[in-house]
C-alpha positions, 0 to 999 in steps of 0.5 A, spaced: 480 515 595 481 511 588 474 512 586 472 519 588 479 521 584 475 517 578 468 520 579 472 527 578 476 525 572 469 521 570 466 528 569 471 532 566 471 526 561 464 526 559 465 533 558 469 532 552 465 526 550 459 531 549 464 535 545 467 528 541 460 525 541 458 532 536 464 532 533 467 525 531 470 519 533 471 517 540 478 514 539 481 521 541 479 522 548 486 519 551 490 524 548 485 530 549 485 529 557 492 529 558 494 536 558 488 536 564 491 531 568 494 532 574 501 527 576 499 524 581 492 522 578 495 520 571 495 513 572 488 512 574 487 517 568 490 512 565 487 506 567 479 509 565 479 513 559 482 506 556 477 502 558 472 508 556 475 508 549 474 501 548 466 500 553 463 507 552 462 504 543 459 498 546 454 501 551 451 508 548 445 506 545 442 507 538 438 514 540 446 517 540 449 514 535 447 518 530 451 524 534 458 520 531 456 521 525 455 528 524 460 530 519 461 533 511 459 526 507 467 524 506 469 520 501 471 515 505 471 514 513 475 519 516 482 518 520 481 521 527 487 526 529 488 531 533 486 537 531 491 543 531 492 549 527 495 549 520 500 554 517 498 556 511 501 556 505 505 563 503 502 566 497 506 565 491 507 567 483 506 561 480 513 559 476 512 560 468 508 555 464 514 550 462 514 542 461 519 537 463 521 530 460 518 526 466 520 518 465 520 513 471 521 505 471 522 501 477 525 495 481 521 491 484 522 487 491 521 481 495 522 479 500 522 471 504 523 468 510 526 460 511 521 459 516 513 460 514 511 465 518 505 470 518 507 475 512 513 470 510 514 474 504 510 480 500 511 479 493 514 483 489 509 486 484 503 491 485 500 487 479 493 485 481 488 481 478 486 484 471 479 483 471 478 490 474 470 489 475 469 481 476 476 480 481 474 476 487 478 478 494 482 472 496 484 471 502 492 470 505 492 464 509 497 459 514 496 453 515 500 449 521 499 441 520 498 440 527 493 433 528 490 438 534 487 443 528 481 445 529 480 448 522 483 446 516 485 450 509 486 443 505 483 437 504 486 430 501 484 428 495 481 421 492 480 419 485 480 413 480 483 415 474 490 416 477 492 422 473 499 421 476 500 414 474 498 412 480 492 412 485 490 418 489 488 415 497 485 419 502 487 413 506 494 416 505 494 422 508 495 422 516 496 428 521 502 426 526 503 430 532 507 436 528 506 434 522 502 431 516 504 425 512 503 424 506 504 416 502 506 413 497 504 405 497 503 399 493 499 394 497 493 392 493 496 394 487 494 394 481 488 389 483 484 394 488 489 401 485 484 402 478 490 397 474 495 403 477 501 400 480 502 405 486 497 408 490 499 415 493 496 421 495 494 429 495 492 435 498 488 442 497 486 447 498 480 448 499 480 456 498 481 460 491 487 464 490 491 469 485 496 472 485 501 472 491 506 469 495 506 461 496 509 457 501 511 449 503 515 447 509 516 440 507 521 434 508 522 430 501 521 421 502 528 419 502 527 415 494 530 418 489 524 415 485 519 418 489 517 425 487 514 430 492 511 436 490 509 442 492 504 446 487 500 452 485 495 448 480 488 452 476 483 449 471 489 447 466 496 448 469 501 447 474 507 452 477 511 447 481 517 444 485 518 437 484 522 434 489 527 427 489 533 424 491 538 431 491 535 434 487 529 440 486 526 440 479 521 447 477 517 449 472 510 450 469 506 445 465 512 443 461 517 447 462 522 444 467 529 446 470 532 443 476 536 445 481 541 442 487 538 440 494 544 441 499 539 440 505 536 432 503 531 429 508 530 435 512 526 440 512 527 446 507 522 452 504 519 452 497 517 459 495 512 461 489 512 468 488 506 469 482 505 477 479 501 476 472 508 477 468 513 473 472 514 467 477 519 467 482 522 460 485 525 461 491 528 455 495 530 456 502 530 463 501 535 463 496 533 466 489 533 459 484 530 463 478 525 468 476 521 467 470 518 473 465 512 471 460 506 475 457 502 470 460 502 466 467 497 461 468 491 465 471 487 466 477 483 462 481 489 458 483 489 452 489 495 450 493 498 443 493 502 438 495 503 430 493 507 424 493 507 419 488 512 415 483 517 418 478 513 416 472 520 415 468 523 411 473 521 404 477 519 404 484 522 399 488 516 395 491 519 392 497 521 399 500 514 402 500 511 404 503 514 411 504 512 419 506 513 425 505 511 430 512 509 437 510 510 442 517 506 448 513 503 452 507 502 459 506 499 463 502 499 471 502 495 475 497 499 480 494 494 486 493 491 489 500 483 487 499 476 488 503 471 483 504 466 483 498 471 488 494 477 487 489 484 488 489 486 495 492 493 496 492 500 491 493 500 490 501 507 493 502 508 497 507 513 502 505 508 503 499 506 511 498 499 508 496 497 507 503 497 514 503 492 515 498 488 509 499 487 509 507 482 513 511 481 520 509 482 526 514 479 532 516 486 536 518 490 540 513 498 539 511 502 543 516 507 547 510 514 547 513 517 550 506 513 553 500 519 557 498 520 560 505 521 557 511 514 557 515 515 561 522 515 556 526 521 552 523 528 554 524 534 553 519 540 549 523 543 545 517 551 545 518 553 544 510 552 549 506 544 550 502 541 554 498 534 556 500 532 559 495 534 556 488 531 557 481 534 552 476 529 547 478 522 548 481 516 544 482 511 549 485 512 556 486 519 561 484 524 557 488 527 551 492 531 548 496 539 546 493 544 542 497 550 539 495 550 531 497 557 530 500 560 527 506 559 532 511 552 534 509 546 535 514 541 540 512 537 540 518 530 543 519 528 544 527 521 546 529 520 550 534 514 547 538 514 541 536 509 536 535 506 530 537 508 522 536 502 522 534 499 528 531 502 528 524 502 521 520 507 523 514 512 527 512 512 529 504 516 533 500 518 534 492 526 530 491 529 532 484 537 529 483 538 535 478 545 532 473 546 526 480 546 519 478 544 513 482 542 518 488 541 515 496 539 519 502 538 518 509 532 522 512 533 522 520 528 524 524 529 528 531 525 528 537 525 531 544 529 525 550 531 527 556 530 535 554 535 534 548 531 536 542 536 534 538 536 526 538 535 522 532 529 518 534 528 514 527 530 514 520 528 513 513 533 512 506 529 515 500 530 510 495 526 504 500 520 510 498 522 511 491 521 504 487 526 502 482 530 509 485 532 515 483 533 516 476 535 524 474 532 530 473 525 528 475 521 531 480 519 524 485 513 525 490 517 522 497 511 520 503 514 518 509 510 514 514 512 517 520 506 513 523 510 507 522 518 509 522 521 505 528 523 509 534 530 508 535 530 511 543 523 508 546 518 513 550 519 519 545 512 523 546 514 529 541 518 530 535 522 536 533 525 536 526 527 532 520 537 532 517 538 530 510 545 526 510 549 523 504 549 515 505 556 515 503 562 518 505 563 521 498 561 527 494 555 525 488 553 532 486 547 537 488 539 535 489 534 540 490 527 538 494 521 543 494 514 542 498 515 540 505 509 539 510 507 535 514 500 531 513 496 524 516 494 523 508 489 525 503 485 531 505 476 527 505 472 531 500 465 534 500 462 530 495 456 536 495 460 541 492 464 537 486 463 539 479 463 531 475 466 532 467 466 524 466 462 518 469 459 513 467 461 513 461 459 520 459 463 527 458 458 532 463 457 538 465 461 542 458 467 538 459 469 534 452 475 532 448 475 536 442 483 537 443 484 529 444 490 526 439 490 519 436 488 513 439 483 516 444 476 512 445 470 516 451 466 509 450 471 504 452 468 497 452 476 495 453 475 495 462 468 497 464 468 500 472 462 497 476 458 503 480 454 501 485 450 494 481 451 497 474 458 496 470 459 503 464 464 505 459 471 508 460 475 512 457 481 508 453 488 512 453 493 508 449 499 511 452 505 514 447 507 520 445 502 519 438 496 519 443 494 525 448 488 525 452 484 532 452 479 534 457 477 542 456 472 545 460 466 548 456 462 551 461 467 555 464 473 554 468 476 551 474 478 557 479 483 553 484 479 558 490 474 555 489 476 547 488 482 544 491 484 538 486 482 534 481 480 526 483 480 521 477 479 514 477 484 511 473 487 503 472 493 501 467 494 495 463 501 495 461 504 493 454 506 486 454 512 488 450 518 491 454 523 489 448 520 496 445 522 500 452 528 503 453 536 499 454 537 503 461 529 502 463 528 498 470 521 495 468 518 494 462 510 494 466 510 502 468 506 507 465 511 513 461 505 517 463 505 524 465 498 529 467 498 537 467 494 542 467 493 548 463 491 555 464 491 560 459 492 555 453 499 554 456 500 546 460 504 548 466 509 543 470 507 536 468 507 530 473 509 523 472 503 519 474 509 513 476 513 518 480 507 521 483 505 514 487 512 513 489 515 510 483 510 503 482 504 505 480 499 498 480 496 495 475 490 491 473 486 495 478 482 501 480 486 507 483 482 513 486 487 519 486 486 525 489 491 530 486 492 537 489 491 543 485 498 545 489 502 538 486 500 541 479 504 547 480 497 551 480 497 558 485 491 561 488 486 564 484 487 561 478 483 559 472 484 552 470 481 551 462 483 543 462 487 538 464 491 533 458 495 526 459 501 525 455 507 521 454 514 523 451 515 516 450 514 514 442 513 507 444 506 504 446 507 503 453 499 500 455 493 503 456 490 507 462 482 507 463 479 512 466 472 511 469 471 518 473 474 525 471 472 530 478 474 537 481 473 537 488 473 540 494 475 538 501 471 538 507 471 542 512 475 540 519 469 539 524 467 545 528 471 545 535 466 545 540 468 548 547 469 544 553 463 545 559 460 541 564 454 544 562 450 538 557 445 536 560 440 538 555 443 534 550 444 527 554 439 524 558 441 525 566 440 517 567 444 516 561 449 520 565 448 517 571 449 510 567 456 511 565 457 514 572 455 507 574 458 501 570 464 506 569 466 506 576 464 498 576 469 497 571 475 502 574 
């Protein structure tokens, strides 16, 4: 019975394959089936459209493959979701042109484990290698040391010179059943040690590295005259710890200081976090120091760990030999990279550039306030709310404002619902308005057990927000819904989203604005985009004739690489004496027509962050903003550091796709150039902008209506193949 129900479902699946495999991906096919699937069959169903999911790729052959990829070409490969109907956004006066001061500086994070594990500790700056062409993609690694490990990350070294004062040995290095022991030892010595008096031994990574997070899970010698050490080391210097007796030295090159050890002769964790303008020392997870500097010692690095002698103190040669054991070292790269590509963006989870970074969609935001409340959302908030507020705006005529107190719940219900998995983000505009030091709860609701109120998961606005909120700035605040941990398990549907005040006292009143649901940016149609700079060229009537002061269009400062072939940027030096103008000669952008603007940019910022402001939280942002202009007149500018969630990355090349809605242009209108500017006197770094587009977006794949009639477009035998194996399989 079990294999005539398959056969059933099986025809309605291959149905709907004939449809996915016209229209896109294969991976949705679980999710169409199951408003199809009867009770008493869904377990069945279950079990086959799983293995469907992860067999049919493997087994359709080349002749069809073609089917999956007949699609607008897209920037990037698209994410499947589900389609679903949009509402579209309420038309809207676009509020008049006006300018507002926009500044963002940022706190970063990091985080660490007393114990090595995976992703032990994500370092704390977007800042990735600055070679924006040449930068290799370096891999994170964990090596356990383990005598039954297969394959080993580190070598021990051997040599004659004995840079350390004494003799490096591969003899020296041996693995026990858990750990690995490292010797320092004074037989032989100096006659069979190169004149040396110790003979001690290292070992290395035997990959590159940079930037990151660099850990040693290590047990010192019980010699206070014998130093253990775990390093980071390039071509010309060291970053390192340097174990003995009860203490713990660290430093780089010359530069040394030294701290307690409460833990001696056990196991203890040292921790290096390196950016390119700052070293972190982190023992046992405690924070010993953070070193600032203009120059870090550069990439390719190699992890290290040694024993050998105290150069300003005498080794007793009677009680030699002794070791050191070292359980495991890591290292986690600090910026998300593909094989043969370099460094893309910080690999932190709660950054909004996975939102501009990952996979393209196909499926447009679902708006759920744009000055009204779409139709299908209902107001439930039980504080009180202004929903149509004029005295600060981003997009349109009005906004919604609230006061931030103890009992505030503004609480937004959908009156459908939608899916776990339909929707990946929810987006929205937050200005604190005169509010300092500004926090929020975000609660998500969903439907359990037919109540559609429970809250399901959560999020707090300044985990979103880097270096957080400061006042009177519009931030753009992307939460993963995809990601947010779900608080009741089994949730299938979410239903609406509370606003709450963290604390218990009153702060002041907050404004949001542009809500609506998305799963990132939208894919473009590369066949409709109108090109203004590429390789190293102003196009198609664009110049910039209108520019201010330090502004270079053939920049030779950072180079970006196009397929085989590195060309030209433009060099913007970003302060207030500098404005970077494109004007579009040939005729105007209509926001009918194309739908945002797409730049390749990457910052370098200014070594000098005692030229920045008393109250900045981070010397290394960008105090830039970017807007458009129509009819001569800039309309509401937006910062480029609150627009990617308050850390914009530098050193590496960024692609942003930015909605025409986010720069507070309506439908229709005439857009005759785009500026960047700063409101900031000092000199704050230096943008390159390596490609200037308008785009359009692709339009969602065509809905094909399921039929079991598609025996013209797939082979019976084939058919009949897949009928077999699948039956096999279930």
């Amino acid at each position: 019975m079990k294999r005539i129900y398959s056969m059933v479902f099986l025809l309605l699946l291959l149905g709907i394959i004939n449809g996915e495999l016209q229209n896109g991906p294969l991976e949705s096919i679980g999710e169409s089936l199951k408003p199809f699937i009867p009770e008493t069959l869904k377990p069945i169903a279950n079990d086959i459209s799983e293995e469907v999911g992860d067999t049919l790729p493997k087994i359709i052959p080349e002749t069809l493959k073609p089917y999956l990829t007949n699609k607008p070409k897209p920037t990037m490969k698209p994410t499947p979701t589900p389609h679903s109907s949009s509402t579209n956004k309420p038309t809207s006066t676009p509020k008049p042109p006006q300018q507002q001061q926009q500044q963002q500086d940022s706190v970063e994070s990091s985080s660490n484990s007393e114990i090595l594990k995976e992703n032990t500790s994500i370092p704390k700056s977007t800042i990735s290698p600055t070679s924006s062409s040449n930068t290799k993609c370096y891999r994170s690694y964990r090596q356990e040391m383990k005598n039954d490990t297969e394959t080993m990350v580190f070598k021990s070294l051997d040599d004659t010179y004995g840079y350390r004062k004494c003799m490096l040995s591969e003899d020296l290095v041996k693995f026990g059943e858990d750990t690995l022991s490292l010797s320092i030892d004074h037989t032989g010595c100096p006659g069979n040690c190169n004149s040396l008096d110790y003979s001690c031994s290292q070992i290395q990574s035997t990959m590159e590295s940079s930037y990151g997070t660099y850990s040693c899970l290590i047990k010192h010698s019980n010699l206070s005259a014998v130093v253990t050490s775990c390093f980071v080391k390039n071509q010309h210097s060291e970053i390192f710890f340097r174990i003995f007796g009860s203490k713990v030295q660290y430093g780089y090159d010359k530069i040394t200081k030294t701290h307690g050890l409460p833990n001696n002769y056990e196991f203890n964790n040292y921790t290096i976090i390196l950016t390119n303008h700052s070293i972190e020392y982190i023992v046992n997870s405690q924070k010993v120091d953070e070193v600032t500097m203009n120059s870090v010692p550069k990439p390719p690095y190699h992890f290290n760990s040694a024993i050998f002698n105290d150069e300003t103190a005498r080794v007793d040669p009677n009680k030699l030999p002794v070791q050191s054991e070292v359980k495991a070292m890591s290292y986690q790269t600090s910026t998300h990279c593909k094989e043969g590509q370099g460094p893309l963006f910080d690999w932190d989870p709660k950054s909004p550039l996975w939102y501009f970074m990952s996979n393209c969609t196909y499926t447009r935001i679902q708006w759920i306030y744009n000055d009204t409340l779409s139709t299908d959302w209902t107001d439930k908030s039980l504080s009180m709310r202004q929903m149509d507020a004029e005295e600060l705006v981003k997009n349109g005529l009005t906004s919604i404002r609230f006061d931030l107190a103890g009992d505030t719940t503004i609480f937004f219900q959908s009156t459908v619902g939608w899916s776990v998995k339909q929707h990946k983000y929810l987006t929205f505009w937050f200005n604190a308005g005169d509010t300092p030091h500004c926090d929020m709860l975000i609660s998500v609701t969903g439907l359990v057990n037919g109540n559609n109120n429970t809250v399901v998961g959560s999020f707090s606005l300044n985990d979103y927000i880097g270096g957080g909120v400061r006042m009177n700035r519009w931030y753009k605040v992307i939460l993963p819904l995809h990601k947010m941990k779900l608080l009741v398990k089994d949730v299938e549907y979410l239903t609406g989203f509370v606003f709450k005040n963290i604390y218990s006292t009153y702060l002041g009143q907050v404004y949001i604005d542009d809500i609506y649901l998305s799963n990132g940016t939208n894919c473009v149609d590369e066949t409709q985009s109108i090109m203004y700079y590429q390789k190293g060229k102003l196009v198609n009537g664009a110049n910039s004739n209108y520019s201010i002061g330090s502004v270079d269009i053939q920049s030779t400062g950072e180079r970006i690489q196009v397929a085989d072939k590195q060309f030209k940027t433009i060099e913007w030096r970003v302060s207030e004496a500098n404005k970077l103008v494109i004007s579009f000669e040939n005729g105007t952008i209509n926001t009918n027509q194309h739908e945002a603007i797409r730049v390749s940019v990457l910052f370098q910022p200014s070594r000098e962050p005692s030229y920045y402001p008393e109250d900045a939280l981070s010397p290394y942002e960008p105090k830039s903003l970017l807007a458009v202009q129509i009819d001569q007149q800039p309309y509401l500018a937006i910062g480029l550091s609150e627009y990617v969630g308050g850390k914009f990355p530098n050193g590496t090349w960024l692609d942003l796709t930015i909605p025409f809605s986010d720069l507070s242009c309506g439908d229709g209108q005439e857009i005759n150039a785009i500026q960047f500017y700063s409101e900031i006197q000092q000199y704050t770094g230096v943008f390159y902008f390596g490609r200037i587009e308008a785009v359009k977006y692709a339009d969602p794949p065509k809905e094909t209506s399921f039929s079991i009639p598609f025996i013209n477009s797939i082979n019976f035998n084939l058919i009949l193949l897949l009928c077999i194996i699948l039956l096999l399989i279930s």
